[in-house]
DOTIDO-204106 format. One record per residue (C-alpha): residue in three letters; x, y, z. Coordinates in steps of 0.05 Angstrom, whole numbers, padded with zeros to 5 digits, always signed. Layout:
residues N
ALAXYZ...
***
This chain:
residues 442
UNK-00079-00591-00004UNK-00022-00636-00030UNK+00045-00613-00029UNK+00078-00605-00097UNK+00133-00634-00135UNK+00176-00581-00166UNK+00226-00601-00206UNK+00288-00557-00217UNK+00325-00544-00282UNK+00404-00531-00281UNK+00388-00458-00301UNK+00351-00440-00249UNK+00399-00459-00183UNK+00458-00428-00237UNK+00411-00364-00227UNK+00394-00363-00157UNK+00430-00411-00113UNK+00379-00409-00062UNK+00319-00427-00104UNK+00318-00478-00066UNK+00282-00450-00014UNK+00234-00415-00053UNK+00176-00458-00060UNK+00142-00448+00017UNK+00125-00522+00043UNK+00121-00549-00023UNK+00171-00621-00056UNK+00236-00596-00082UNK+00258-00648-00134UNK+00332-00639-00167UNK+00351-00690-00222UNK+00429-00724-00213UNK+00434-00695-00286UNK+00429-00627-00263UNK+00482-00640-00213UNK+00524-00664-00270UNK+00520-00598-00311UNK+00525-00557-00246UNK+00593-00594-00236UNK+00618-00570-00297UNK+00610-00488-00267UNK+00650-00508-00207UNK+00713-00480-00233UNK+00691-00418-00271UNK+00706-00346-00240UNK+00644-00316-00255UNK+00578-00309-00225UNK+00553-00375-00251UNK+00617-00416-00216UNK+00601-00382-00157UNK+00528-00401-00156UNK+00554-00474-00177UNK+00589-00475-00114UNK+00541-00448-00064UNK+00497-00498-00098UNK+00545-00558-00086UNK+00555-00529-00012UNK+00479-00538-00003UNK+00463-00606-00025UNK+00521-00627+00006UNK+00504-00601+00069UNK+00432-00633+00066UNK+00464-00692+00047UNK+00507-00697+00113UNK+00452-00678+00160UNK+00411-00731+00122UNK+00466-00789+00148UNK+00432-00855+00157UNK+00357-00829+00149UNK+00359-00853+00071UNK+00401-00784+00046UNK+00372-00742-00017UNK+00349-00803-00055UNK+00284-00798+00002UNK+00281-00736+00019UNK+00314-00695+00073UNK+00266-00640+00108UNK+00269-00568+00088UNK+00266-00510+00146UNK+00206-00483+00110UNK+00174-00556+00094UNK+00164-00608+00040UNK+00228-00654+00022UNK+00287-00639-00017UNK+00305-00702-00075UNK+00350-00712-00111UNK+00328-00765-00162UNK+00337-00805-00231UNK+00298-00851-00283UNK+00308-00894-00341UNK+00242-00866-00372UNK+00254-00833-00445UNK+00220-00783-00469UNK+00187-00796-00536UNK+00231-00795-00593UNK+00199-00743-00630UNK+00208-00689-00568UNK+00283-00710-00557UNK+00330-00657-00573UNK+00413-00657-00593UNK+00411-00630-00510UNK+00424-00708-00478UNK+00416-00673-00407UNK+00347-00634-00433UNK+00326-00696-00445UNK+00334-00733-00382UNK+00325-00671-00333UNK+00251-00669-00378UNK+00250-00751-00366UNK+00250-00743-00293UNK+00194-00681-00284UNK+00151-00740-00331UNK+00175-00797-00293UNK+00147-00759-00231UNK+00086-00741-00256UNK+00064-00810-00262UNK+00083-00842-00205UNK+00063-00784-00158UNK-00001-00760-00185UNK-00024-00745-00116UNK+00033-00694-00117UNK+00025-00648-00172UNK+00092-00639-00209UNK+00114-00581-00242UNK+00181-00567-00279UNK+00208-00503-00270UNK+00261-00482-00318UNK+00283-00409-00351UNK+00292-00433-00412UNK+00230-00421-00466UNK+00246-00478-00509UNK+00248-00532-00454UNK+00178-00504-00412UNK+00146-00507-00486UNK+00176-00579-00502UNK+00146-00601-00431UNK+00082-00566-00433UNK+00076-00614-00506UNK+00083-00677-00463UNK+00029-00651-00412UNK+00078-00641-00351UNK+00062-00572-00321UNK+00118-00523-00329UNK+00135-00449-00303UNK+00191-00396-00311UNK+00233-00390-00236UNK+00204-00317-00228UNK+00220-00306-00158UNK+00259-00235-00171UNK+00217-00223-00232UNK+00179-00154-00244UNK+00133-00139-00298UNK+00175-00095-00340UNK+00108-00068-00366UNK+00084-00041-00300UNK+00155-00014-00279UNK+00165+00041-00225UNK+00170+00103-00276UNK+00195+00151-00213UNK+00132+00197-00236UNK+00068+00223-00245UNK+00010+00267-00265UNK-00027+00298-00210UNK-00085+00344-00223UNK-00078+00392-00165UNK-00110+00462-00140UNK-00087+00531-00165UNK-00055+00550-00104UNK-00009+00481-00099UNK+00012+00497-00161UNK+00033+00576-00150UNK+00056+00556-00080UNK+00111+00507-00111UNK+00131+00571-00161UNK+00122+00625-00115UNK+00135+00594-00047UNK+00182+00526-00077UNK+00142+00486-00032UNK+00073+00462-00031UNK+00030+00419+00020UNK+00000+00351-00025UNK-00063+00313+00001UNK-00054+00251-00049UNK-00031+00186-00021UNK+00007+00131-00047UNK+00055+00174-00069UNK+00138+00148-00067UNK+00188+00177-00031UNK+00219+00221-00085UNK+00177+00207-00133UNK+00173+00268-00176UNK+00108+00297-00193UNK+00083+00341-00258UNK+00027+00383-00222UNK-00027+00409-00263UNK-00084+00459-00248UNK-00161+00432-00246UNK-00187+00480-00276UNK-00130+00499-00327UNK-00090+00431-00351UNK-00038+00484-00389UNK-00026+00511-00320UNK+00031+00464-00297UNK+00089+00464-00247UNK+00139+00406-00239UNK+00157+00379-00166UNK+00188+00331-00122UNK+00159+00296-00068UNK+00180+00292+00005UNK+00144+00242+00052UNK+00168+00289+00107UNK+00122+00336+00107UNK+00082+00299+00052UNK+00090+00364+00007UNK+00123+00370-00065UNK+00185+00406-00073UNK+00215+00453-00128UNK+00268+00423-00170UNK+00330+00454-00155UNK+00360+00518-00196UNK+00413+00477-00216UNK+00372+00430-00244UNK+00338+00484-00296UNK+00420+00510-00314UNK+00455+00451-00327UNK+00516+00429-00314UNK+00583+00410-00356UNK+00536+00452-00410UNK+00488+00392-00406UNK+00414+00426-00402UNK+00353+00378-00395UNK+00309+00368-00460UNK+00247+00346-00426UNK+00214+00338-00361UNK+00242+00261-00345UNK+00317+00291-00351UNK+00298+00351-00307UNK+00271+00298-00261UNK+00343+00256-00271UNK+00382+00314-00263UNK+00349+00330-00191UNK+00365+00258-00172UNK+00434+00258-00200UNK+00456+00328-00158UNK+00420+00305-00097UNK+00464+00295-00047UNK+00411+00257-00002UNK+00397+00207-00056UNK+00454+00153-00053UNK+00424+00108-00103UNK+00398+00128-00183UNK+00372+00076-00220UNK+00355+00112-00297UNK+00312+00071-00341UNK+00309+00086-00420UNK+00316+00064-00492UNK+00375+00082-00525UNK+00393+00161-00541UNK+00350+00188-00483UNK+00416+00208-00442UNK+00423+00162-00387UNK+00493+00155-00391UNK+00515+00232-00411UNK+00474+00257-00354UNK+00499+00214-00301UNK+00574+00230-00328UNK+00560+00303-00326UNK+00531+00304-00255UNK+00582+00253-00234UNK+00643+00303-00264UNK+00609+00364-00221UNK+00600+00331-00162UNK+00668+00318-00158UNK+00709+00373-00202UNK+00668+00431-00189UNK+00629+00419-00116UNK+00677+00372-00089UNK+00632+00324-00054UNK+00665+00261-00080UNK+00744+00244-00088UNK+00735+00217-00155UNK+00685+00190-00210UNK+00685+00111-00228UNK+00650+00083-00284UNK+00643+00019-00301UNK+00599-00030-00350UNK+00592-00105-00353UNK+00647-00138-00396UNK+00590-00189-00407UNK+00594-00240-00374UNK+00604-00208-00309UNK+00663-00253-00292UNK+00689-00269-00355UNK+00771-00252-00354UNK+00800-00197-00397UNK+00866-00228-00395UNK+00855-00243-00471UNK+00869-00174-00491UNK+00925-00144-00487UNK+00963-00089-00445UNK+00941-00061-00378UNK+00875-00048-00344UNK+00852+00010-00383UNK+00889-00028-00452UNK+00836-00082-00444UNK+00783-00047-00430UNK+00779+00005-00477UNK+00736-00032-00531UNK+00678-00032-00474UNK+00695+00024-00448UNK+00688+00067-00506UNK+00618+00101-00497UNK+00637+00125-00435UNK+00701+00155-00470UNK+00657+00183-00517UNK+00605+00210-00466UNK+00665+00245-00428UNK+00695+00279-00497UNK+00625+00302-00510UNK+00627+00339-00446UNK+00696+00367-00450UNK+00679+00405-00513UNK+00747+00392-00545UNK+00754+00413-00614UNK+00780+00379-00677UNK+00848+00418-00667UNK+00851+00395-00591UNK+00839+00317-00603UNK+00885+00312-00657UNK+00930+00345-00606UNK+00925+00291-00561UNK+00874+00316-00513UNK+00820+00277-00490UNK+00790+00231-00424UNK+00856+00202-00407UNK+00869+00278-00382UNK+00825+00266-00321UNK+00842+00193-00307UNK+00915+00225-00309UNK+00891+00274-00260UNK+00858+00226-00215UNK+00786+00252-00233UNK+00757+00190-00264UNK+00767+00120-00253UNK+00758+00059-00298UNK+00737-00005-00250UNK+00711-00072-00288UNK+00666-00102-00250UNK+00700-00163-00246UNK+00742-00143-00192UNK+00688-00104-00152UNK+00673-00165-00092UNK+00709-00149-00032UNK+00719-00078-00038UNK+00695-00022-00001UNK+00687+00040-00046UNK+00683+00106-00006UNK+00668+00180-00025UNK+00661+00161-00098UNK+00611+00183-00144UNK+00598+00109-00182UNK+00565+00093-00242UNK+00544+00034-00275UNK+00527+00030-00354UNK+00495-00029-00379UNK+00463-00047-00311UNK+00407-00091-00349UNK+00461-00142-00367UNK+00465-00156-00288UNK+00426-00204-00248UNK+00396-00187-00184UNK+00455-00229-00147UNK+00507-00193-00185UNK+00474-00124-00175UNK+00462-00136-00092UNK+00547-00150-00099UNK+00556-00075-00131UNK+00514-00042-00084UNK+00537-00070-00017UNK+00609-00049-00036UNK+00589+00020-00027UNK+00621+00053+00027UNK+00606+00117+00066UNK+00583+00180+00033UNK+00583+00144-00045UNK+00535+00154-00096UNK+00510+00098-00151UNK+00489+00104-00208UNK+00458+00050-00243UNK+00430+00053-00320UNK+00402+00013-00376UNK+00345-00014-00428UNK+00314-00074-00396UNK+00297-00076-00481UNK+00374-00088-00499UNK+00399-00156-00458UNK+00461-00189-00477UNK+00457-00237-00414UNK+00420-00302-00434UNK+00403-00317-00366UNK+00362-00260-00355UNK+00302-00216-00386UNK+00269-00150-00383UNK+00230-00180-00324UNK+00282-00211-00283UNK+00343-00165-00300UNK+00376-00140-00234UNK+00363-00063-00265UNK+00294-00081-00263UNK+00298-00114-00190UNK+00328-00054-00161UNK+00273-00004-00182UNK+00226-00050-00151UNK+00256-00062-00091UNK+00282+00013-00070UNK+00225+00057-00097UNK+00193+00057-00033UNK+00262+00082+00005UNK+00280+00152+00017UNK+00350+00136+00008UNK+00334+00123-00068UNK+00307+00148-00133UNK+00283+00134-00206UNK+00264+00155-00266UNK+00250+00119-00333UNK+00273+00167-00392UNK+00221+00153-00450UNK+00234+00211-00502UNK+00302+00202-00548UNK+00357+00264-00550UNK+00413+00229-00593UNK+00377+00248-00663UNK+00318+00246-00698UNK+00338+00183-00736UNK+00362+00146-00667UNK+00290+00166-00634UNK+00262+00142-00701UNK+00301+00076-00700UNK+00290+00064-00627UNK+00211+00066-00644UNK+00199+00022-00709UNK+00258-00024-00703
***
């Protein structure tokens, strides 16, 4: 079979700076317009001018190996096959499928340009934005979405499942807390809702340990609460038990909004480290979207600029401190424990390089990451922390990513089958009647 043309759109090296090498033996082919808007990242000190750069790096590095063989305008070899290009044409795309985007325009030119002079080498243009795979897919060129980190939010890991047991599994997890399992394909702990054969109303809710290959009682702990946070339903039972675990270094919590993501990750993360000790301090953190973008605009310190995003978390922590009307107007409030040391407020702008260790770290908003920008957070971790990482694939700021290729989303994918890890996706709304409601039918 004929190797294939693919023809890359600026948007997709700006999203993974290694594309490059995705596309086995196949024809890489990158138009000298997208290396014009790719110069225009260079300088930015977020994600994308990173990615810019690492992109630059690359093609300049082919370019130098390529000396005297006829460079990038030929082809230079790839290490998994197929050519690298980098090309241009004075082909126009008919007038009534230009666009105000010049560079659209040509980049589009180029995939059609290829098409026709290459027709023994199917081309296809593969760009993340809708618009432009729709416009191309009008002048016959094939086109597909860069989907390499891309999981179907539809079928997502939910960390659970129904499994219709005997009797005596399910009065051995009561009686005994333990219980041997025969099923297979189950996840490390993935958390199970065991229900009797012969009577479905005869129920028992468990964990699952590959070692052993038995399910587990949730812990005590779990059924009490903690910071006077009790679980409402089953999935923040199962949350809970992730969130106290001490074996479980990394939580990734799924849900719409109001089904207490956030509030019970800040109320395990406060008794972990107030009340059992197990971590020096709390840090929280959510994307100031973008990732990168400076908060030097606002003024005053650290915790002066951040405070606008910050302020769910505030809110979260105030919940769980039980102040009354009386005590806030006296002052009292979260800046009580960042005065004691307790919690800290990180952006995530300034989390590359470090190492965080013995911390108890969450991360709201994860969905507004990419997968790039989420394997950054997580390899900071340092020995014996915690993270925490929730969000609504639904609710994406980030305009470079989706409910599919979200780096929330990538995460769940890529960890449910580790030990070390655990998930659940919260599906029943706790705020209020009206925010369930709202959450449903809007």
């Amino acid at each position: 079979m004929a190797a294939k043309n693919f023809v890359l759109d600026t948007n997709v090296l700006l999203h993974d700076p290694n594309a490059l090498f995705a596309f086995s033996d196949n024809n890489v082919v990158i138009p000298i317009y997208v290396i014009e808007e790719i110069d225009n990242f260079k300088k930015d000190l977020n994600e994308l001018g990173r990615n810019a750069r690492q992109v630059s790096r690359v093609l300049d590095g082919f370019r130098n190996a390529s000396a005297g063989n006829g460079g990038l305008q030929t082809g230079v070899p790839l290490p998994n096959g197929g050519k690298l290009r980098v090309l241009w044409t004075d082909r126009e795309i008919p007038t009534h499928l230009q666009n105000s985007h010049v560079v659209d325009n040509r980049i589009l030119a180029v995939a059609l340009d290829l098409r026709d002079k290459e027709p023994e080498h199917p081309a296809i243009f593969v760009t993340k934005d809708m618009n432009l795979r729709i416009r191309a897919d009008a002048l016959a060129v094939k086109t597909e979405d860069y989907d390499a980190d891309k999981v179907d939010i539809e079928e997502l890991y939910p960390g659970w499942r129904e499994v219709f047991v005997d009797k005596t599994v399910v009065d051995d997890v009561y009686q005994k807390g333990e219980a041997v399992l025969s099923e297979n394909g189950l996840h490390p702990s993935e958390f199970l809702l065991l229900r009797d054969r012969e009577n479905p109303n005869h129920t028992a809710l468990g964990k699952f340990v590959a070692d052993g290959h038995k399910a587990m009682k949730l812990a005590k702990q779990v059924r009490d609460g903690v910071w006077g946070i009790r679980p409402r339903n089953k999935e923040q039972s199962f949350a809970f038990d992730l969130l106290l675990s001490d074996d479980i270094k990394l939580v990734t919590l799924v849900g719409k909004a109001g089904t207490g993501k956030t509030l019970l990750a800040i109320a395990a993360g406060l008794h972990k480290t107030t009340e059992e000790q197990s971590y020096h301090k709390l840090l929280v953190s959510r994307p100031i979207f973008p990732l990168g973008r400076d908060i030097g605009y606002l003024p005053g310190d650290i915790e002066e600029k951040l405070h606008p995003w910050m302020q769910p978390i505030y809110d979260n922590v105030e919940l769980l401190l039980g102040l009354s009307r009386q005590e806030k107007k006296d002052g009292r409030g979260y800046h009580e424990l960042i005065d004691m040391g307790i919690i800290e407020i990180e952006p995530l702008t300034y989390i590359r390089g470090r190492s965080i260790p013995q911390q108890y770290m969450i991360v709201d908003e994860a969905q507004n990451l990419t997968p790039h920008e989420v394997k950054t957070i997580i390899t900071r971790v340092g020995e014996s922390t915690k993270i925490v990482l929730t969000g609504d694939p639904y609710q994406i700021d980030n305009p470079y990513v989706d409910s599919d290729s979200n780096g929330l989303s990538y995460v769940v994918n890529r960890f449910k089958d580790e030990p070390i890890a655990g998930h659940i996706t919260l599906a029943k709304g706790e705020r209020s009647a009206l925010a369930e409601l709202a959450a449903n039918i809007l």
